[in-house]
N, CA, C and O atoms as CSV, one atom per row, in Angstrom:
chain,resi,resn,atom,element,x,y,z
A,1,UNK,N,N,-11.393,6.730,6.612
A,1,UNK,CA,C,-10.161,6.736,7.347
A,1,UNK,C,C,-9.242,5.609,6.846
A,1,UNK,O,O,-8.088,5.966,6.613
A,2,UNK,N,N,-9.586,4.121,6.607
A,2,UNK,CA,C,-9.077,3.045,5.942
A,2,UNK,C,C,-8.297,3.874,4.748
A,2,UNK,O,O,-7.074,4.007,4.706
A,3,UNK,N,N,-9.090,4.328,3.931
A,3,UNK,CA,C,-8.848,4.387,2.487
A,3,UNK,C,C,-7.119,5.937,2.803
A,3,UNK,O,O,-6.040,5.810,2.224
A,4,UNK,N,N,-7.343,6.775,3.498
A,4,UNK,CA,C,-6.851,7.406,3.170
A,4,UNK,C,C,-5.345,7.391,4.392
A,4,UNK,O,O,-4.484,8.261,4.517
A,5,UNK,N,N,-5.516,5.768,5.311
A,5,UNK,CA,C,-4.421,5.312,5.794
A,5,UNK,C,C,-3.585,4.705,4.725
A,5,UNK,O,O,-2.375,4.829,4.537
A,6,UNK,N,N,-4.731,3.827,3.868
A,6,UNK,CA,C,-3.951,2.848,2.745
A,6,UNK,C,C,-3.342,3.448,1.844
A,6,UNK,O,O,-2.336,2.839,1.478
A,7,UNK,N,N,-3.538,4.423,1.314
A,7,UNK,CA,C,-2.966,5.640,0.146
A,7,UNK,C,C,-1.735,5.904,1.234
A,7,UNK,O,O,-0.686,5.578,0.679
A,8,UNK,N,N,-1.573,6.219,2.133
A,8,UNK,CA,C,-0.365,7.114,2.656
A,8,UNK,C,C,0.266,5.959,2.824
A,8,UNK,O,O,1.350,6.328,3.275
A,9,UNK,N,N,0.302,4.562,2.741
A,9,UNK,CA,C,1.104,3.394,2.844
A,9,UNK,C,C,1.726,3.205,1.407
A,9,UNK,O,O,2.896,3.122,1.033
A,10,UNK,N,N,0.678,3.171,0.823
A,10,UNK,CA,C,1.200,2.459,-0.660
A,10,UNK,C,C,1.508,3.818,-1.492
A,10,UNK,O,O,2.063,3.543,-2.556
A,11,UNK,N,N,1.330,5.017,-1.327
A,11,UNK,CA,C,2.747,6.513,-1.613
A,11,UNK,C,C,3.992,5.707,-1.462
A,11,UNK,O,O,4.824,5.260,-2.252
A,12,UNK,N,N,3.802,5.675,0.018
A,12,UNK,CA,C,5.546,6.023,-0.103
A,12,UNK,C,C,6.669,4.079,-0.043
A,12,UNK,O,O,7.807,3.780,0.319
A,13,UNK,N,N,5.268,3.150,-0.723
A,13,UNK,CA,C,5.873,1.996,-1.278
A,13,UNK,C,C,5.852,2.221,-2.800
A,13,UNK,O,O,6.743,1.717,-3.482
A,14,UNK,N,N,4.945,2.902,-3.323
A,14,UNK,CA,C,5.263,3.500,-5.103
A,14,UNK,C,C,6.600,3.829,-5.220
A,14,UNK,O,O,7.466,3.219,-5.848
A,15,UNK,N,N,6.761,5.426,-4.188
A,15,UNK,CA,C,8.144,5.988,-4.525
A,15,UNK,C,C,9.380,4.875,-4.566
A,15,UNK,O,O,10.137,4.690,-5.520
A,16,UNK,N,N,9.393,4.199,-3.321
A,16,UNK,CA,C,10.309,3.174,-3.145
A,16,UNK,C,C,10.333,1.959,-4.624
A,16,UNK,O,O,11.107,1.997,-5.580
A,17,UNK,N,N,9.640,1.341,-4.463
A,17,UNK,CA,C,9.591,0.246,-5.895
A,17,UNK,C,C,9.660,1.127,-7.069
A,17,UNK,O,O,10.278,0.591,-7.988
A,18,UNK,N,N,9.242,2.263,-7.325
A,18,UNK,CA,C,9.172,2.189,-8.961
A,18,UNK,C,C,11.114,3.157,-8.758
A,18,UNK,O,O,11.748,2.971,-9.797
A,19,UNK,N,N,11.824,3.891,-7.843
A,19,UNK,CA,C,12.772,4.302,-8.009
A,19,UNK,C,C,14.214,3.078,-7.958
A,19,UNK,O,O,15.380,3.101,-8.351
A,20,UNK,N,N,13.214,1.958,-7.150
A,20,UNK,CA,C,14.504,0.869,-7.099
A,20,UNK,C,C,14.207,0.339,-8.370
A,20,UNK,O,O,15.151,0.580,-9.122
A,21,UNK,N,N,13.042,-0.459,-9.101
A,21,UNK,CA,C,12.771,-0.901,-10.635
A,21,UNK,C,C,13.959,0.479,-11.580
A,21,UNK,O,O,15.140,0.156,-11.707
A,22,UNK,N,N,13.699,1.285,-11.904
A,22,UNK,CA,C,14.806,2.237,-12.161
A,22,UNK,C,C,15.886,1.934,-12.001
A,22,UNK,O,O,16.637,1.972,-12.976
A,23,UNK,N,N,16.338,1.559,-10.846
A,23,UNK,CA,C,17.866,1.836,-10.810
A,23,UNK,C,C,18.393,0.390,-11.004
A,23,UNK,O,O,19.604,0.280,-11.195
A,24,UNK,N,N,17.476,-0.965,-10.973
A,24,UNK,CA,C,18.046,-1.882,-11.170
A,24,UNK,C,C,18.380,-1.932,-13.000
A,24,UNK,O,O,19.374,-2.195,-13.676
A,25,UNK,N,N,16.826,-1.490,-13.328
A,25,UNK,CA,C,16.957,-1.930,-14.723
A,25,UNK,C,C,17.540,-0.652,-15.848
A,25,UNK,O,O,17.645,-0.836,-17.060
A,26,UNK,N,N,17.784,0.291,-15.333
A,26,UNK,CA,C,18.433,1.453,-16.219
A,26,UNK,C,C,17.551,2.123,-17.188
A,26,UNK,O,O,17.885,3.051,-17.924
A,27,UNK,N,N,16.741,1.735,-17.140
A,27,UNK,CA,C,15.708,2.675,-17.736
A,27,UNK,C,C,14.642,2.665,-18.028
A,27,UNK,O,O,14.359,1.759,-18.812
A,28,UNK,N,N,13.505,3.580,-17.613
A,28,UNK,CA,C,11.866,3.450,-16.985
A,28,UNK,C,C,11.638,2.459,-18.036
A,28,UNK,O,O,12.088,2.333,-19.175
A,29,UNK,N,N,10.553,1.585,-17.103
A,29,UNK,CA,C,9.299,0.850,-17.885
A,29,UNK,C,C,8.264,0.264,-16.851
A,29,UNK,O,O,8.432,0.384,-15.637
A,30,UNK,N,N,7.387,-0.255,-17.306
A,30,UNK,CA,C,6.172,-0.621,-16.288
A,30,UNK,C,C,6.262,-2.638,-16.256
A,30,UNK,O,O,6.041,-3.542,-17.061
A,31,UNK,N,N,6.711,-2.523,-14.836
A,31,UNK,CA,C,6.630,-4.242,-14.620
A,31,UNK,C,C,6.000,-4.521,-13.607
A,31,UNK,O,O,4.838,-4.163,-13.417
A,32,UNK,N,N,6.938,-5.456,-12.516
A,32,UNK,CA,C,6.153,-6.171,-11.433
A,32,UNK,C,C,5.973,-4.595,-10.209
A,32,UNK,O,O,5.139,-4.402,-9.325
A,33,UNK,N,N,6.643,-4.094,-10.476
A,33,UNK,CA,C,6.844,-2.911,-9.592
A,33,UNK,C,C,5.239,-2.490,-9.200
A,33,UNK,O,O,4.895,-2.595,-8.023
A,34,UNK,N,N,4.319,-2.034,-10.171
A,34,UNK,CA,C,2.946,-1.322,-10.077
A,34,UNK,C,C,2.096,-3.110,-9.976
A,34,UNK,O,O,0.999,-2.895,-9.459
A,35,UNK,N,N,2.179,-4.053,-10.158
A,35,UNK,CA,C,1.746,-5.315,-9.157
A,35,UNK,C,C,1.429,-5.033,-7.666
A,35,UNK,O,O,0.373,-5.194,-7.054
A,36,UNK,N,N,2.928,-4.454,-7.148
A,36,UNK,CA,C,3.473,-4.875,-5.820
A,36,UNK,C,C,2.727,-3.833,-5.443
A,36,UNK,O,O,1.943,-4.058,-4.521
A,37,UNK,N,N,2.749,-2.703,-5.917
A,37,UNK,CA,C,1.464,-1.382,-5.494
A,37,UNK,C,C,0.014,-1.797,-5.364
A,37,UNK,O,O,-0.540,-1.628,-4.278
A,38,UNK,N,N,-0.408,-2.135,-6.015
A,38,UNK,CA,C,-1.843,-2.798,-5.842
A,38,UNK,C,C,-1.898,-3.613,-4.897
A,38,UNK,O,O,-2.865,-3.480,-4.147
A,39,UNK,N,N,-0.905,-4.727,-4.594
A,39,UNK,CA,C,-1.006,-5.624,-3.768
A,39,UNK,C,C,-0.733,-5.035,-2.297
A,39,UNK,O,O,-1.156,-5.729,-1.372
A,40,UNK,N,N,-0.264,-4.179,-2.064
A,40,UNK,CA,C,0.130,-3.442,-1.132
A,40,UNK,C,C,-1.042,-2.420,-0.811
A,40,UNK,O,O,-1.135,-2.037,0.355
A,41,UNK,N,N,-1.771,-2.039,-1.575
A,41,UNK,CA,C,-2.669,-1.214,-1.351
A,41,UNK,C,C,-3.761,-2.066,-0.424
A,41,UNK,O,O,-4.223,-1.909,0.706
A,42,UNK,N,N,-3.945,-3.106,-1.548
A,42,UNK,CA,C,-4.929,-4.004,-1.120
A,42,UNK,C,C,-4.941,-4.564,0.177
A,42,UNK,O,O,-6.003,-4.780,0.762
A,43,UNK,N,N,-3.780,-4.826,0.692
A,43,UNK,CA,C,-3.006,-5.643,1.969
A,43,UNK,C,C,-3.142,-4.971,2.797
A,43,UNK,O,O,-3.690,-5.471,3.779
A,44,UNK,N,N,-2.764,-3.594,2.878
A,44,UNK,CA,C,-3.123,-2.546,3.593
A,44,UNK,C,C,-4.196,-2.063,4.191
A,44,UNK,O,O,-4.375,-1.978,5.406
A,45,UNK,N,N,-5.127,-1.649,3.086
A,45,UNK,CA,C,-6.730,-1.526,3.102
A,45,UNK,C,C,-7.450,-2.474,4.094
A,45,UNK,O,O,-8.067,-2.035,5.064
A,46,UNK,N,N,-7.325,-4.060,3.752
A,46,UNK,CA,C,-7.671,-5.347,4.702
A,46,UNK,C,C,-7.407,-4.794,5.861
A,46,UNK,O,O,-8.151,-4.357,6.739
A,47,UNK,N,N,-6.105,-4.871,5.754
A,47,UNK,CA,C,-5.575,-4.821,7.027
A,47,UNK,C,C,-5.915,-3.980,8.315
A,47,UNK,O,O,-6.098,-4.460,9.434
A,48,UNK,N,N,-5.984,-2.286,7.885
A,48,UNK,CA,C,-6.529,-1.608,8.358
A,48,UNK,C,C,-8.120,-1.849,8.725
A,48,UNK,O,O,-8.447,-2.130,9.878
A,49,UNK,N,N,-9.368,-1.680,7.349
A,49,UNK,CA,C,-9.833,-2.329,8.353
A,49,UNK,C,C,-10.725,-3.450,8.916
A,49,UNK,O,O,-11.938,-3.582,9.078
A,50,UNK,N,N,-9.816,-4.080,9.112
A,50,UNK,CA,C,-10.309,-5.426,10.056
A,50,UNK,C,C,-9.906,-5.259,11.906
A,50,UNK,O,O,-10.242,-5.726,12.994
A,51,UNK,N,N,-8.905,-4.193,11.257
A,51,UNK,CA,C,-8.207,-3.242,12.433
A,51,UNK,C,C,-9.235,-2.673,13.438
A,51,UNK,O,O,-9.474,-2.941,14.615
A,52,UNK,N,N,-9.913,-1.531,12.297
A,52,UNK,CA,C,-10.889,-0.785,12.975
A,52,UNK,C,C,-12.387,-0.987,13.444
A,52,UNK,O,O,-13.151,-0.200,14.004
A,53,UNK,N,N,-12.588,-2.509,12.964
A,53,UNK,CA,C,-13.926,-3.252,12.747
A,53,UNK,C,C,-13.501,-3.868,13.844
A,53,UNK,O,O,-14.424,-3.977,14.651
A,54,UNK,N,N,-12.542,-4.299,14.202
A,54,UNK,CA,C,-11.936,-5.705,15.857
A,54,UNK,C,C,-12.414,-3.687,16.844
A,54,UNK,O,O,-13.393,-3.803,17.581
A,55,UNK,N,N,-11.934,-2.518,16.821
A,55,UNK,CA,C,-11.716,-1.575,17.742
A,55,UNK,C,C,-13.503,-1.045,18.009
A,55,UNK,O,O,-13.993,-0.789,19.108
A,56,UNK,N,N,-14.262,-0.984,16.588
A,56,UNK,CA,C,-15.595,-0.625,16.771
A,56,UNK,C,C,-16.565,-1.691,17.644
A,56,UNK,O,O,-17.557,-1.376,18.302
A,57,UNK,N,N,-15.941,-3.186,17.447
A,57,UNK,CA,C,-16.614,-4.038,17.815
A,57,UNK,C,C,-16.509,-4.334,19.627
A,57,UNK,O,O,-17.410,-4.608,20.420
A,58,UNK,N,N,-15.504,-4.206,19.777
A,58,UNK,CA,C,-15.168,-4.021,21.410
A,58,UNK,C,C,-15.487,-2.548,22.071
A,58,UNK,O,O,-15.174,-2.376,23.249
A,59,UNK,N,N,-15.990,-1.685,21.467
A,59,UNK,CA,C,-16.284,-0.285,21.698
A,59,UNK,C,C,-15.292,0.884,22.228
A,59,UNK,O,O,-15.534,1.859,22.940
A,60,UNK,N,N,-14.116,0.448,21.637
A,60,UNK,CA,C,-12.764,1.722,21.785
A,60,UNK,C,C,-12.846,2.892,21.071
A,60,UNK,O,O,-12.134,3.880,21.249
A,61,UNK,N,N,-14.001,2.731,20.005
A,61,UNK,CA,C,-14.577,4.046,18.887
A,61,UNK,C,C,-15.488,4.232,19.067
A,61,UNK,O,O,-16.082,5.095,18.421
């Protein structure tokens, strides 16, 4: 469930960063843009779950 919250986060931060990298720099290439994806994935992933590990641990799941 983590993994496939964190994918539907860091989609639609790909679309966003790699179409703004585009439009700043005028024409495709690979920079900090796919960084900020990983890091976002990663951030996400944590995030979530430490989320669902605090909800299993108090017994809401």
């Amino acid at each position: 469930m983590e993994l496939f919250y964190s994918l539907g986060i860091t989609y639609f931060v790909a679309r966003w960063a790699i179409a703004y990298a585009y439009a700043v720099r005028g024409y495709e290439a690979y920079g900090g843009e796919y960084i900020l994806i990983l890091m976002t994935f990663g951030f996400s992933f944590g995030s979530i779950h430490a989320f669902f590990r605090s909800l299993r641990e108090e017994g809401c799941l």
